[in-house]
mmJSON file of the N, C-alpha and C atoms, coordinates in Angstrom:
{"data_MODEL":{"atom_site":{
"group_PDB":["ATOM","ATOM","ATOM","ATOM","ATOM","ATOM","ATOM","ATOM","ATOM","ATOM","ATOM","ATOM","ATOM","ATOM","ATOM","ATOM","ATOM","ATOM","ATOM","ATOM","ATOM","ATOM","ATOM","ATOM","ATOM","ATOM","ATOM","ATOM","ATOM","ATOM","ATOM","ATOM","ATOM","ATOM","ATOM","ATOM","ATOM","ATOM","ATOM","ATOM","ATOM","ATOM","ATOM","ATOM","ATOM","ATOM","ATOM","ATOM","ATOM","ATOM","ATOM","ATOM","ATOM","ATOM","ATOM","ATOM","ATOM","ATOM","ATOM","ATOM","ATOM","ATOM","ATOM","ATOM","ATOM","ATOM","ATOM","ATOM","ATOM","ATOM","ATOM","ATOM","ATOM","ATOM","ATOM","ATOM","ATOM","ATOM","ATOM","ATOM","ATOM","ATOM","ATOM","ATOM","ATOM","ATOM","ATOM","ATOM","ATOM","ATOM","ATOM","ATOM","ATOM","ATOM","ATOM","ATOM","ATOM","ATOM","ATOM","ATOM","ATOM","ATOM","ATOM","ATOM","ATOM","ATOM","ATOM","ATOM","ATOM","ATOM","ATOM","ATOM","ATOM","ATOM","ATOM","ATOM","ATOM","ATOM","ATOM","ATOM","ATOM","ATOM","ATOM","ATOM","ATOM","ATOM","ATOM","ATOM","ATOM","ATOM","ATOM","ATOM","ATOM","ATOM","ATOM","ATOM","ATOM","ATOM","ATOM","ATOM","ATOM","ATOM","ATOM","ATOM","ATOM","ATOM","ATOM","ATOM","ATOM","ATOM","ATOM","ATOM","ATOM","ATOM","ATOM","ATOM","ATOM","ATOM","ATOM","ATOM","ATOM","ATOM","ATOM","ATOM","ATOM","ATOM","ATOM","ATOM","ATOM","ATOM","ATOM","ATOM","ATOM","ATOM","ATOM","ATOM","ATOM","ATOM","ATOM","ATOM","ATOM","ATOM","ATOM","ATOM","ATOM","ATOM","ATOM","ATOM","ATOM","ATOM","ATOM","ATOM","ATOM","ATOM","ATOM","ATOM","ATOM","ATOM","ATOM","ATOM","ATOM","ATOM","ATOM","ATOM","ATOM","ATOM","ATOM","ATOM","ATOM","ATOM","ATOM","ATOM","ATOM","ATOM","ATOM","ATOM","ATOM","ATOM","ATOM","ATOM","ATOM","ATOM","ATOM","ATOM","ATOM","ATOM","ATOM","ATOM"],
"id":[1,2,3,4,5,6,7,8,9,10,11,12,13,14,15,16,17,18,19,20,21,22,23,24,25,26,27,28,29,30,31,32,33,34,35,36,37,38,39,40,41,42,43,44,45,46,47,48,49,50,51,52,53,54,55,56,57,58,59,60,61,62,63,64,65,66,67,68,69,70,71,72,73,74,75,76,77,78,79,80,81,82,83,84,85,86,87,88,89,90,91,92,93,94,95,96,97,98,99,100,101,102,103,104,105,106,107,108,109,110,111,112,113,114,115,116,117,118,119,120,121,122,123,124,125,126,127,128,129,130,131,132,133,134,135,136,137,138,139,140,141,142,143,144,145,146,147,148,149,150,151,152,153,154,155,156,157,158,159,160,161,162,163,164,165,166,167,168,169,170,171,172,173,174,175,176,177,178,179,180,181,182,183,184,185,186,187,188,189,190,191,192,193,194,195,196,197,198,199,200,201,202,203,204,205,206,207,208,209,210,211,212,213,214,215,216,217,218,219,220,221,222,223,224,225,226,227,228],
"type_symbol":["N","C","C","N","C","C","N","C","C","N","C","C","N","C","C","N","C","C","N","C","C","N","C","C","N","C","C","N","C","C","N","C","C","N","C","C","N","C","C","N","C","C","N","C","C","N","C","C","N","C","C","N","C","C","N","C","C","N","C","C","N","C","C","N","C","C","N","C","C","N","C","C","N","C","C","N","C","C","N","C","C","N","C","C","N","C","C","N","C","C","N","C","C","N","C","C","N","C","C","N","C","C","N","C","C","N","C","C","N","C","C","N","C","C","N","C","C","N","C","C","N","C","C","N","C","C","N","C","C","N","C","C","N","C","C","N","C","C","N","C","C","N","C","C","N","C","C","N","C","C","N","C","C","N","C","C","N","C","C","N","C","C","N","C","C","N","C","C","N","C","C","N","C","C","N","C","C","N","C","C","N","C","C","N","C","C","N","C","C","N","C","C","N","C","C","N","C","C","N","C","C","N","C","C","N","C","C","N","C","C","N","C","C","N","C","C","N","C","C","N","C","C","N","C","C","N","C","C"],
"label_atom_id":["N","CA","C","N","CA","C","N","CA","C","N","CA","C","N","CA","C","N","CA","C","N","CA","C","N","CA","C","N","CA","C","N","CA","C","N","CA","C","N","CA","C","N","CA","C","N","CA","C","N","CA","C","N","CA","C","N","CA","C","N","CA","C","N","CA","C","N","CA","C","N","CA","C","N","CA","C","N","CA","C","N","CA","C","N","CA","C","N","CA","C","N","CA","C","N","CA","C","N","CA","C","N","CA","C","N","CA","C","N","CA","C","N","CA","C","N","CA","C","N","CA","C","N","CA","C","N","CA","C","N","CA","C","N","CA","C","N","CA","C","N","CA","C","N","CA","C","N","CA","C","N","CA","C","N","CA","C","N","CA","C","N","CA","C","N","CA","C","N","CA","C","N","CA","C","N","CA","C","N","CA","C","N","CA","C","N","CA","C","N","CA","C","N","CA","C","N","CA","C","N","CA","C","N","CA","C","N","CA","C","N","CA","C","N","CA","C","N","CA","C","N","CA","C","N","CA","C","N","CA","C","N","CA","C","N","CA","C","N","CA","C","N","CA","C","N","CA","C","N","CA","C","N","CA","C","N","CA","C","N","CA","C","N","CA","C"],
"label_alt_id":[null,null,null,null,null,null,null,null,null,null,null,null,null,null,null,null,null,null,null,null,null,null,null,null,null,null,null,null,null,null,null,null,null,null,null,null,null,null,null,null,null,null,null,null,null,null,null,null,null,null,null,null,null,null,null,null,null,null,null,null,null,null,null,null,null,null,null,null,null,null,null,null,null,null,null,null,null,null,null,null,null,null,null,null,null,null,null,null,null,null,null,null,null,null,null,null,null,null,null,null,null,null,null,null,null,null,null,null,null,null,null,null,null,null,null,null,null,null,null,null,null,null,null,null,null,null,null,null,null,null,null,null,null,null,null,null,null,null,null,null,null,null,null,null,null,null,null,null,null,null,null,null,null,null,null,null,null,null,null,null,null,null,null,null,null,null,null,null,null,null,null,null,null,null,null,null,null,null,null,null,null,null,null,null,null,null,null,null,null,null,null,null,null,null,null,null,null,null,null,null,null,null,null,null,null,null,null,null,null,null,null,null,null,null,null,null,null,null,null,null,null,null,null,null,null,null,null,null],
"label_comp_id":["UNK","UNK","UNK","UNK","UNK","UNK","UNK","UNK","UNK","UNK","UNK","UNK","UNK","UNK","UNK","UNK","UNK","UNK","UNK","UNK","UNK","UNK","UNK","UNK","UNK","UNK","UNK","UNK","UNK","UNK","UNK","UNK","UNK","UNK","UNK","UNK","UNK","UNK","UNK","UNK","UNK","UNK","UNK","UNK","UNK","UNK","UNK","UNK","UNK","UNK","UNK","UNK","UNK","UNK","UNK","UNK","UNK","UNK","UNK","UNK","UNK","UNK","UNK","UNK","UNK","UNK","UNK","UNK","UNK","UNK","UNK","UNK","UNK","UNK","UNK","UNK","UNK","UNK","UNK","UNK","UNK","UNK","UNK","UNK","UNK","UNK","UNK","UNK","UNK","UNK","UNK","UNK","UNK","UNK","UNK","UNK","UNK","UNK","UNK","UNK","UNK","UNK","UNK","UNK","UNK","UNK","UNK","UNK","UNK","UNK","UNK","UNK","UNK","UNK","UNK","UNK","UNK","UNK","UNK","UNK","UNK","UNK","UNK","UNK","UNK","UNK","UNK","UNK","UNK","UNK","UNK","UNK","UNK","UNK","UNK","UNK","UNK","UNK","UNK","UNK","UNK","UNK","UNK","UNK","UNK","UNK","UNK","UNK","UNK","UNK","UNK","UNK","UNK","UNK","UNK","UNK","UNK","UNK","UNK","UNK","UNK","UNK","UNK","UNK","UNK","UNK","UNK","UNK","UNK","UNK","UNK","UNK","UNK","UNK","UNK","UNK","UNK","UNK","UNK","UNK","UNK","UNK","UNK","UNK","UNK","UNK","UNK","UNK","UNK","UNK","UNK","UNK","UNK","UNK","UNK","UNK","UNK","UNK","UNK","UNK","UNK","UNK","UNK","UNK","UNK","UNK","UNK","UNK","UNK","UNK","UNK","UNK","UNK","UNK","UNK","UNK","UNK","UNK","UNK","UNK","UNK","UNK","UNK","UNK","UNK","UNK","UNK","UNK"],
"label_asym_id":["A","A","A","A","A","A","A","A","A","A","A","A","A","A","A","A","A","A","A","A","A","A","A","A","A","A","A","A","A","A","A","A","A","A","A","A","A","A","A","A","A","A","A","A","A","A","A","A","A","A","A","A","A","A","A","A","A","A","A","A","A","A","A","A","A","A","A","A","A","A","A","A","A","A","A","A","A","A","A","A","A","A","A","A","A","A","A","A","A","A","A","A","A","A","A","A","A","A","A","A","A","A","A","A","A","A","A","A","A","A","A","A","A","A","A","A","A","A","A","A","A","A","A","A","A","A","A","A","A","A","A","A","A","A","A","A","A","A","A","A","A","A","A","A","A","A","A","A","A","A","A","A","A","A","A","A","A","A","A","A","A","A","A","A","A","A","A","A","A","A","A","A","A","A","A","A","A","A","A","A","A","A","A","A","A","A","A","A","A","A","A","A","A","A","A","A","A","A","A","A","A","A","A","A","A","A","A","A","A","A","A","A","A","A","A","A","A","A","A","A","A","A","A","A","A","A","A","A"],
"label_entity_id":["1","1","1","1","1","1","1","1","1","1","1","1","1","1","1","1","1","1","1","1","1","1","1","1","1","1","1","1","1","1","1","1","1","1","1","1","1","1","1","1","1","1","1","1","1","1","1","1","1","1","1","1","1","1","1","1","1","1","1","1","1","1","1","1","1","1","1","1","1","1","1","1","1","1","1","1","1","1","1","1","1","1","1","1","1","1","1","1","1","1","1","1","1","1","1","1","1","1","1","1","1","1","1","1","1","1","1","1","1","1","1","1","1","1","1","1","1","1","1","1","1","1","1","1","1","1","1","1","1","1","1","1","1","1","1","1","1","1","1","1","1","1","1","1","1","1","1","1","1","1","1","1","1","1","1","1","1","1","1","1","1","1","1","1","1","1","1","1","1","1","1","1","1","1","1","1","1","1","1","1","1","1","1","1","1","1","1","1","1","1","1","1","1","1","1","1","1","1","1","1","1","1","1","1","1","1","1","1","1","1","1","1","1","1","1","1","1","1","1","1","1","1","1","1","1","1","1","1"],
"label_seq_id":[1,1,1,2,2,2,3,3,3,4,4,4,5,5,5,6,6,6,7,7,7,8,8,8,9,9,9,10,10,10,11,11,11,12,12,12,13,13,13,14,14,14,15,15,15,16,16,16,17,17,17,18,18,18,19,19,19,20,20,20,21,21,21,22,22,22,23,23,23,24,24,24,25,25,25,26,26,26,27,27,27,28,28,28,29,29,29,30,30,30,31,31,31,32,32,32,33,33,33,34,34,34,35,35,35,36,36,36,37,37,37,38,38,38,39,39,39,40,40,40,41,41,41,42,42,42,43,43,43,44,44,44,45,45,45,46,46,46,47,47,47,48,48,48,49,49,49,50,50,50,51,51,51,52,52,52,53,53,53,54,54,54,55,55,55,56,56,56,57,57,57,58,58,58,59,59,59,60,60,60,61,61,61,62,62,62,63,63,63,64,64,64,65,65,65,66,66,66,67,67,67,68,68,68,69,69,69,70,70,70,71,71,71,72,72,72,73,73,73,74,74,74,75,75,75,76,76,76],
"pdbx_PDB_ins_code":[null,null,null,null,null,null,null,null,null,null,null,null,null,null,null,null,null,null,null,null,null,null,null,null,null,null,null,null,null,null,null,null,null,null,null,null,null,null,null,null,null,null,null,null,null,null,null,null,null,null,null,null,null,null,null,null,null,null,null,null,null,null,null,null,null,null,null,null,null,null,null,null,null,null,null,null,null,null,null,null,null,null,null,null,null,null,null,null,null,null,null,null,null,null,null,null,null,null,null,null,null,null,null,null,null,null,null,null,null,null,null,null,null,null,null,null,null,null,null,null,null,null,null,null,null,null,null,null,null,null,null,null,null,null,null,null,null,null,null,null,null,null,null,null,null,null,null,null,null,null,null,null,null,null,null,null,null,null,null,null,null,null,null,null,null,null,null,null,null,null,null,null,null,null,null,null,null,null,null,null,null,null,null,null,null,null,null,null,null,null,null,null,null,null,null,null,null,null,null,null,null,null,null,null,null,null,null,null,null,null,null,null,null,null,null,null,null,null,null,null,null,null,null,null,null,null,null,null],
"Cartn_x":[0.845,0.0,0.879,0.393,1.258,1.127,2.297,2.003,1.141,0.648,-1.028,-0.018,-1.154,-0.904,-1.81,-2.774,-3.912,-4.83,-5.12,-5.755,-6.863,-8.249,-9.612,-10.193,-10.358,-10.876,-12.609,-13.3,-14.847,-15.106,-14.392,-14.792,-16.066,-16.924,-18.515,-19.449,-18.925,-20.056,-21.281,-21.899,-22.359,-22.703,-22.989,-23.528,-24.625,-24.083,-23.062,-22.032,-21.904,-20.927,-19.709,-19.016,-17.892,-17.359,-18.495,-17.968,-18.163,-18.821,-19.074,-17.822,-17.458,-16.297,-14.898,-14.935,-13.96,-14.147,-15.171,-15.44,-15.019,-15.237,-14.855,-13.139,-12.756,-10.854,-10.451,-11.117,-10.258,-10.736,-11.344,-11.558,-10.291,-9.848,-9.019,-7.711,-7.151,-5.767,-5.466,-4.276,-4.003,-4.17,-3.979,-3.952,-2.901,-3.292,-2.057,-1.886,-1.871,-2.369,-3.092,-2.818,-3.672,-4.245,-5.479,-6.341,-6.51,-6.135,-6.364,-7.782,-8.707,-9.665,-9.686,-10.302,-10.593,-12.29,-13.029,-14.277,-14.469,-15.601,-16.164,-17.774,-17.785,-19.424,-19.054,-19.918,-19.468,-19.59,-21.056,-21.396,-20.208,-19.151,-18.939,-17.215,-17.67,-16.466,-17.546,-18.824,-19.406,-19.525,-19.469,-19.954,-18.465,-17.287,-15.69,-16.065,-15.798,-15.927,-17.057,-18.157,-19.001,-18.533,-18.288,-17.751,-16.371,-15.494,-14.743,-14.878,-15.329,-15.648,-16.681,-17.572,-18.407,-17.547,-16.744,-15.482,-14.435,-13.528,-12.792,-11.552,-11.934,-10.589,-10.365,-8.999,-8.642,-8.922,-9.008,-9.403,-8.23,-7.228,-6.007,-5.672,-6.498,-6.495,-8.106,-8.287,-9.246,-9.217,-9.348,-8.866,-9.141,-10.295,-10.14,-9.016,-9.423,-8.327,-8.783,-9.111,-9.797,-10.674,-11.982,-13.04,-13.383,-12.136,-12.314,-11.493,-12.003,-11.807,-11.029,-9.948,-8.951,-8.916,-9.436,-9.251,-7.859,-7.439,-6.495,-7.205,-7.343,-7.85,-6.855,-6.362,-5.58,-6.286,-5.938,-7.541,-6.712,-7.672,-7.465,-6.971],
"Cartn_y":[-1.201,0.0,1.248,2.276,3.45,4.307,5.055,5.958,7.014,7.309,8.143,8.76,10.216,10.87,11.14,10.28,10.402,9.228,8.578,7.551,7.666,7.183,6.806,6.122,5.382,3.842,4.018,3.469,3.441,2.318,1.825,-0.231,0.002,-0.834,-0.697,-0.101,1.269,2.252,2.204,2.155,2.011,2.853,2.888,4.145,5.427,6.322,7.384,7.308,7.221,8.009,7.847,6.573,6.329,7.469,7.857,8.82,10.307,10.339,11.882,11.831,11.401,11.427,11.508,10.628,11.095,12.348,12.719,14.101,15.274,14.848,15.838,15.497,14.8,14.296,15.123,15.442,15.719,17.336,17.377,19.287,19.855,19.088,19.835,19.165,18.471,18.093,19.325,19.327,20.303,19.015,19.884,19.321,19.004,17.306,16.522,15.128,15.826,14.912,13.611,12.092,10.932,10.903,10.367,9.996,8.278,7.417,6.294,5.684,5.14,5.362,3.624,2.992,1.789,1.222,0.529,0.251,-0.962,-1.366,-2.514,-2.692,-1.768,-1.703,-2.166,-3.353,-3.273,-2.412,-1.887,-0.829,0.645,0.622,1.465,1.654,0.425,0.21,1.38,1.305,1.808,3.591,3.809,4.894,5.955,5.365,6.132,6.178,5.026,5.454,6.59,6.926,7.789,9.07,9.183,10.206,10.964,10.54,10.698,11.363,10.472,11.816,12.768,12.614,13.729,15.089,14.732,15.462,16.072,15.383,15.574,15.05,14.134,13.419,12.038,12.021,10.95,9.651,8.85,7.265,6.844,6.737,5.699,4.232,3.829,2.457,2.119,1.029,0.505,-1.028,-1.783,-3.409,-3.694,-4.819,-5.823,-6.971,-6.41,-7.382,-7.919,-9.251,-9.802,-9.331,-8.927,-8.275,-6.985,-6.641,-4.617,-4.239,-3.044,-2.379,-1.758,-1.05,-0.008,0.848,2.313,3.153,4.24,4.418,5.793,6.735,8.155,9.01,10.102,10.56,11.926,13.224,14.626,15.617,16.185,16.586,17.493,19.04],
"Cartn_z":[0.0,0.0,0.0,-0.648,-0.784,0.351,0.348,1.998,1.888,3.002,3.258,4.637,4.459,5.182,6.629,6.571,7.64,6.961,8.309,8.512,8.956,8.563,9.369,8.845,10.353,10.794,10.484,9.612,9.718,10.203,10.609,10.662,11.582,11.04,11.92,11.338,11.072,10.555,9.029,8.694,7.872,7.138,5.74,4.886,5.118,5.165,4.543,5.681,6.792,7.598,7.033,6.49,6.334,5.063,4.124,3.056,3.938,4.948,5.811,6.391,7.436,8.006,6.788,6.059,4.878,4.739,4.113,3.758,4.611,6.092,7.068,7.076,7.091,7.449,6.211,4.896,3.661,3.58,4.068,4.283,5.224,6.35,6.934,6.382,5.426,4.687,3.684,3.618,2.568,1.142,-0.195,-1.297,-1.633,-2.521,-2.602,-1.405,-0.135,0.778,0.574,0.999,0.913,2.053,2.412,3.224,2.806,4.019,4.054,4.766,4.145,4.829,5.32,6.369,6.389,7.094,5.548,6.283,6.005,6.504,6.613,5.923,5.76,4.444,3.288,2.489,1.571,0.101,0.624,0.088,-0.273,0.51,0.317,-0.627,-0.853,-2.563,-3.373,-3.67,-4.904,-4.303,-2.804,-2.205,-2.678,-2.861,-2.322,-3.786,-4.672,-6.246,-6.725,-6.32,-6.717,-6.493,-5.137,-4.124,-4.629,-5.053,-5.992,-7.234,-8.033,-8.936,-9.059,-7.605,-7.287,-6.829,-6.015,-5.265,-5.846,-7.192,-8.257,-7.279,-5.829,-5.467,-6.266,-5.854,-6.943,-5.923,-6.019,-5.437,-6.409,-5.52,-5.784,-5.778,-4.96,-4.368,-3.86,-3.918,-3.605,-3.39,-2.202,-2.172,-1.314,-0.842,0.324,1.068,2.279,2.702,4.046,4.424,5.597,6.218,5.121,5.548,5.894,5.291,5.681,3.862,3.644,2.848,3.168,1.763,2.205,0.978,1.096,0.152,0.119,-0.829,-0.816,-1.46,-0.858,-1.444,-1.888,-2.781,-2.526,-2.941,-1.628,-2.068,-3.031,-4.305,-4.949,-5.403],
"occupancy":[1.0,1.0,1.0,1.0,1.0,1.0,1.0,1.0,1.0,1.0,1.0,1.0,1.0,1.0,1.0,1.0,1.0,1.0,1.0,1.0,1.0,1.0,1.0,1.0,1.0,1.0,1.0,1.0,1.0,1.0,1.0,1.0,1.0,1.0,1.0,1.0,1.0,1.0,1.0,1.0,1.0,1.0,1.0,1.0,1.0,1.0,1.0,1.0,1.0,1.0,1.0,1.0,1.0,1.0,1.0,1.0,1.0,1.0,1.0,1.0,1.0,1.0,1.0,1.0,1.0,1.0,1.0,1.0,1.0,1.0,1.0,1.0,1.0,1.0,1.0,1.0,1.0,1.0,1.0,1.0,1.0,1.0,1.0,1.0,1.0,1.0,1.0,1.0,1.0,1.0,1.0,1.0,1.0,1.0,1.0,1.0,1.0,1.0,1.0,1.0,1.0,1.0,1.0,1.0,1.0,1.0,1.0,1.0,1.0,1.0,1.0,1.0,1.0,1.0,1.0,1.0,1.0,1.0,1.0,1.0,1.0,1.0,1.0,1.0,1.0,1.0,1.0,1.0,1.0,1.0,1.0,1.0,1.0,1.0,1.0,1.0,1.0,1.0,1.0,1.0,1.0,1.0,1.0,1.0,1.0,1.0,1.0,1.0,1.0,1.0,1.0,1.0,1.0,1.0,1.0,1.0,1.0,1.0,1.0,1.0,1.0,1.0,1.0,1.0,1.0,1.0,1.0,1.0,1.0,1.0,1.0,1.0,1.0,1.0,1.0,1.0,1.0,1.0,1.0,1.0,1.0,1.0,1.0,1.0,1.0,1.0,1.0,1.0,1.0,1.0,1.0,1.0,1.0,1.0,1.0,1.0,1.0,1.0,1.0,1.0,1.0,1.0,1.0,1.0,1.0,1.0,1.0,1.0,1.0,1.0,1.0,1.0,1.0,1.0,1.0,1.0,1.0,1.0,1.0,1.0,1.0,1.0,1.0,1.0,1.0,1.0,1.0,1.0],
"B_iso_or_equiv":[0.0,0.0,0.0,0.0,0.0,0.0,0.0,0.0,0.0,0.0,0.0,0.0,0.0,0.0,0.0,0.0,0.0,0.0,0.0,0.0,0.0,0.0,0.0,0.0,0.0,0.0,0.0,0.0,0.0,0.0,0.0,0.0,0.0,0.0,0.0,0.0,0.0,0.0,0.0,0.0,0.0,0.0,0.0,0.0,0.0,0.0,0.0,0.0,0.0,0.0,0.0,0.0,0.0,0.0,0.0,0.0,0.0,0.0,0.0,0.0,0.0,0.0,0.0,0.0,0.0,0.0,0.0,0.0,0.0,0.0,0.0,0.0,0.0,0.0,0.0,0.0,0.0,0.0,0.0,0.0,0.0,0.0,0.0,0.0,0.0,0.0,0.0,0.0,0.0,0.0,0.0,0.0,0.0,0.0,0.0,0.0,0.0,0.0,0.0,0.0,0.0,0.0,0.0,0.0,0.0,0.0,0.0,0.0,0.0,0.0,0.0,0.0,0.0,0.0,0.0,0.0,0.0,0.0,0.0,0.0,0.0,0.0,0.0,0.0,0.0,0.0,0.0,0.0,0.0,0.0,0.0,0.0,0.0,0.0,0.0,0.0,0.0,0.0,0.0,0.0,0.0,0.0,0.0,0.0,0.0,0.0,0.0,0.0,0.0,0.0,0.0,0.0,0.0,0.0,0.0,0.0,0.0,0.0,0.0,0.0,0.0,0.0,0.0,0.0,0.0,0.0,0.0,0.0,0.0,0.0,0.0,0.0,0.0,0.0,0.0,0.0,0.0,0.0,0.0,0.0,0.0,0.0,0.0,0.0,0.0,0.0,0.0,0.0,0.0,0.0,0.0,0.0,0.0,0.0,0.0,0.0,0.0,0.0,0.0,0.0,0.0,0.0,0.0,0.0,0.0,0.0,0.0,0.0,0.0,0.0,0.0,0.0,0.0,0.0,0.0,0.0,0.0,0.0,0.0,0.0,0.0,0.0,0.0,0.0,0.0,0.0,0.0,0.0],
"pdbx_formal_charge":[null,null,null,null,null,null,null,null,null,null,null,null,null,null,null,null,null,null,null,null,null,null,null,null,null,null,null,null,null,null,null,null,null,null,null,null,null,null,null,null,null,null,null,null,null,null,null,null,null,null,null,null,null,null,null,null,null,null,null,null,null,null,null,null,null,null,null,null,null,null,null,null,null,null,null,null,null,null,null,null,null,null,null,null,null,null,null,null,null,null,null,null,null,null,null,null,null,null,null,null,null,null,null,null,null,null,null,null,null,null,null,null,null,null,null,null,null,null,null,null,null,null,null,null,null,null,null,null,null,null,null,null,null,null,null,null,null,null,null,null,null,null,null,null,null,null,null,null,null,null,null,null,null,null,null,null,null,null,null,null,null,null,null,null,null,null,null,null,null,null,null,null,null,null,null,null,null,null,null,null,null,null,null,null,null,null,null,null,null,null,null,null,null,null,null,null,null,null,null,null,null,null,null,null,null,null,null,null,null,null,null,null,null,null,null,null,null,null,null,null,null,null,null,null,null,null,null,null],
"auth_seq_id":[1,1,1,2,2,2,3,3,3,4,4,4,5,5,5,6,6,6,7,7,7,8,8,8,9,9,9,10,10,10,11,11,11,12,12,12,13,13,13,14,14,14,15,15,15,16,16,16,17,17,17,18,18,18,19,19,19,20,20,20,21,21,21,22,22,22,23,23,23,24,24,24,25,25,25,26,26,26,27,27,27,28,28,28,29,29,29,30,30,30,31,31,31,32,32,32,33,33,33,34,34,34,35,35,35,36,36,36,37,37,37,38,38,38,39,39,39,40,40,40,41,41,41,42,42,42,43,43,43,44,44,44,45,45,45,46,46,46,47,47,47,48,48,48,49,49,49,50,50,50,51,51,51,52,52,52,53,53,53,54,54,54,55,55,55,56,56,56,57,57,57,58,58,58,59,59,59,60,60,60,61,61,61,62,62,62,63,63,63,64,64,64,65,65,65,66,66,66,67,67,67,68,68,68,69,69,69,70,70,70,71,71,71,72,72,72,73,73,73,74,74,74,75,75,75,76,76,76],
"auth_comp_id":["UNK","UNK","UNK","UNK","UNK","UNK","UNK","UNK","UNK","UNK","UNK","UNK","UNK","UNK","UNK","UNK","UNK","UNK","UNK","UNK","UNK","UNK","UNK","UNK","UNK","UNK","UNK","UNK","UNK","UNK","UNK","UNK","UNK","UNK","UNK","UNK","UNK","UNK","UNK","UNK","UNK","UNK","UNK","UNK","UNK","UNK","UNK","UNK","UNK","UNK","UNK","UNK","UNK","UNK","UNK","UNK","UNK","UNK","UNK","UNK","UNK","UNK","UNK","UNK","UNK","UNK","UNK","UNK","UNK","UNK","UNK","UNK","UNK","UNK","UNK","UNK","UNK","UNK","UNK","UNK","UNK","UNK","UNK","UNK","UNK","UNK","UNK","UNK","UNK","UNK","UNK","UNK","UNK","UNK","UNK","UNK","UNK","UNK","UNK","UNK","UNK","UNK","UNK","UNK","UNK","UNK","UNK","UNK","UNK","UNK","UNK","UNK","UNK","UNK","UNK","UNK","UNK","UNK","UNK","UNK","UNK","UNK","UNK","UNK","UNK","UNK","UNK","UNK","UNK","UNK","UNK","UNK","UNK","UNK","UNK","UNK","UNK","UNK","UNK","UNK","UNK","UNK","UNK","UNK","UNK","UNK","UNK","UNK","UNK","UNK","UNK","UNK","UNK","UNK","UNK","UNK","UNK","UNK","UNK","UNK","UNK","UNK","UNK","UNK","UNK","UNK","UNK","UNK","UNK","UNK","UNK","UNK","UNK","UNK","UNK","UNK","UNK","UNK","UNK","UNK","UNK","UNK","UNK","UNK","UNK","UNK","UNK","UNK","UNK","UNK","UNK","UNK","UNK","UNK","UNK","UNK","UNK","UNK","UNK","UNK","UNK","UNK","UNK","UNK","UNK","UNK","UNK","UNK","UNK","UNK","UNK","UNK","UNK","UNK","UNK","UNK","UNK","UNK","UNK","UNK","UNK","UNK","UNK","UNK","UNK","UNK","UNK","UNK"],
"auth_asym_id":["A","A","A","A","A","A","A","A","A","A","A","A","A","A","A","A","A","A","A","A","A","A","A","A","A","A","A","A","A","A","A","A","A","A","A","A","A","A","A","A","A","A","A","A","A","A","A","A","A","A","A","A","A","A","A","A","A","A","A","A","A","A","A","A","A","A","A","A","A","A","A","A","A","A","A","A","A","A","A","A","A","A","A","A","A","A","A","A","A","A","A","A","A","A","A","A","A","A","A","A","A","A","A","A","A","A","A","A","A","A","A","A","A","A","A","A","A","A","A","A","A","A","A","A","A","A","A","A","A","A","A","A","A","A","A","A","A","A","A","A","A","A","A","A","A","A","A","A","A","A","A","A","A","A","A","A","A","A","A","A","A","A","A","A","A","A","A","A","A","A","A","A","A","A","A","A","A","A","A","A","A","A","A","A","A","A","A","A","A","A","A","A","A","A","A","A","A","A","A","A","A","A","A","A","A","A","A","A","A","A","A","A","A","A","A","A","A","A","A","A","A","A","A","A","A","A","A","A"],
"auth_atom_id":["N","CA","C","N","CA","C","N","CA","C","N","CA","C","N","CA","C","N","CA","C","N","CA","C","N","CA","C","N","CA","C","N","CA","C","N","CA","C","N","CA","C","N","CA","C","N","CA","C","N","CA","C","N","CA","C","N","CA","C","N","CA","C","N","CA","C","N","CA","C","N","CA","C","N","CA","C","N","CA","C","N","CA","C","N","CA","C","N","CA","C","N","CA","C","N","CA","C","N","CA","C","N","CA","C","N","CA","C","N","CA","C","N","CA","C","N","CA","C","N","CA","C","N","CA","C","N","CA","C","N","CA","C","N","CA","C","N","CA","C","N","CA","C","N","CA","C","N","CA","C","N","CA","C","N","CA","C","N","CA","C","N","CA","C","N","CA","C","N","CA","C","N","CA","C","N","CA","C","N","CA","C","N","CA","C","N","CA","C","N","CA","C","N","CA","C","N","CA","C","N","CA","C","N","CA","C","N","CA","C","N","CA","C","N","CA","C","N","CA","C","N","CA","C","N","CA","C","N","CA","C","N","CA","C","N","CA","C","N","CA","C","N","CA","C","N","CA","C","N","CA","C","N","CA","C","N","CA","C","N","CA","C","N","CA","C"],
"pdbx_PDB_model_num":[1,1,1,1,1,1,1,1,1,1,1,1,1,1,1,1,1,1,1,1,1,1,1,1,1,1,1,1,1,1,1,1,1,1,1,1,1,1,1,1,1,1,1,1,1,1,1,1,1,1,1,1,1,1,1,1,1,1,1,1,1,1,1,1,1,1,1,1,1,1,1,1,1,1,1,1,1,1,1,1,1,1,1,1,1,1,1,1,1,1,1,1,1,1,1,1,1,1,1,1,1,1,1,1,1,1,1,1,1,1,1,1,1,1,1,1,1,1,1,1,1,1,1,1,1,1,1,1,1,1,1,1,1,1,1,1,1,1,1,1,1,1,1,1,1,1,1,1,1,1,1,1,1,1,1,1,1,1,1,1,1,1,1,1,1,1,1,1,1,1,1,1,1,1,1,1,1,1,1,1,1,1,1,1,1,1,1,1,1,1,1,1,1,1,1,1,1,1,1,1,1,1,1,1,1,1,1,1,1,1,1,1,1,1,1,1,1,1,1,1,1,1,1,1,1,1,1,1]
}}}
């Protein structure tokens, strides 16, 4: 996995929060910055991809791994 500059854990949470809380972690990063996000919805493979190019952040990564998801976001 590539290095990120800030990490948040959604494990548990379910749709929307995990893209709200992103949303709130990537307002206070400067640009350029990755945001590593980690959830457990599976819903929210299709939620980070939408969100993304709703956002114009890039979604770098996207991959399961023992039941949790792991996105890279970098903000725009």
């Amino acid at each position: 996995m590539a290095d990120f500059d800030q990490e948040l854990d959604a494990s548990g949470l379910n749709c929307p929060l995990p893209i709200l809380r992103a949303k709130k972690a990537l307002t206070g990063m400067e640009s350029g910055k990755v945001l590593h996000i980690i959830a457990t919805d599976p819903g929210s493979v299709k939620d980070f991809e939408a969100f993304a190019k709703q956002t114009g952040n890039e979604l770098m990564e996207s991959k399961e791994e023992g039941g949790k998801f792991h996105f890279l976001i970098q903000k725009a």
